[in-house]
C-alpha positions in Angstrom: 2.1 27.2 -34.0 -0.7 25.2 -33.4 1.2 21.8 -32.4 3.2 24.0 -29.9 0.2 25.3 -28.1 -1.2 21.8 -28.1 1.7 20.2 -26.4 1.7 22.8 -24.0 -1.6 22.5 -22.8 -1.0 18.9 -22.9 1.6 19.3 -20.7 0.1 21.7 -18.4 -2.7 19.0 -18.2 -0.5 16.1 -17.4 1.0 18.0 -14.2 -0.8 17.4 -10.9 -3.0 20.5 -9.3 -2.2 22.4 -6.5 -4.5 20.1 -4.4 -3.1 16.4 -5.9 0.2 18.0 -5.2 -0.3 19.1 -1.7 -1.9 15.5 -1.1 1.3 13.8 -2.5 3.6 15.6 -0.6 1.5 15.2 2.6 1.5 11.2 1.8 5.3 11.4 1.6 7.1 9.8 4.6 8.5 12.8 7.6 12.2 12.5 7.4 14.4 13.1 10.2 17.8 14.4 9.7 20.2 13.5 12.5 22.3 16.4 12.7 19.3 18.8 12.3 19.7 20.8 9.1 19.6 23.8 11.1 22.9 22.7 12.5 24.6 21.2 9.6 24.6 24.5 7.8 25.4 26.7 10.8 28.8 25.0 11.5 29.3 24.8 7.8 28.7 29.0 7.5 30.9 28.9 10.7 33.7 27.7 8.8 33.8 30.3 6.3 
């Protein structure tokens, strides 16, 4: 029992806070979908 709870704190350890992870994904590049995904899935649930 006590390996298991070691690994898992390990784990949880090893994962990124809420602030590193907000930071990451602000650092990420903006992508721009041309059509707009908005659009995509409208004429997709359009053709149902």
């Amino acid at each position: 029992m006590s390996s298991y709870v070691l690994r898992e704190i390990e784990r949880a350890l090893a994962r990124p806070n809420r602030r590193e992870l907000l930071d990451a994904i602000r650092k990420q590049p903006e992508v721009v979908l041309d059509p707009p995904a908005a659009d995509v899935l409208r004429e997709e649930r359009e053709l149902r």
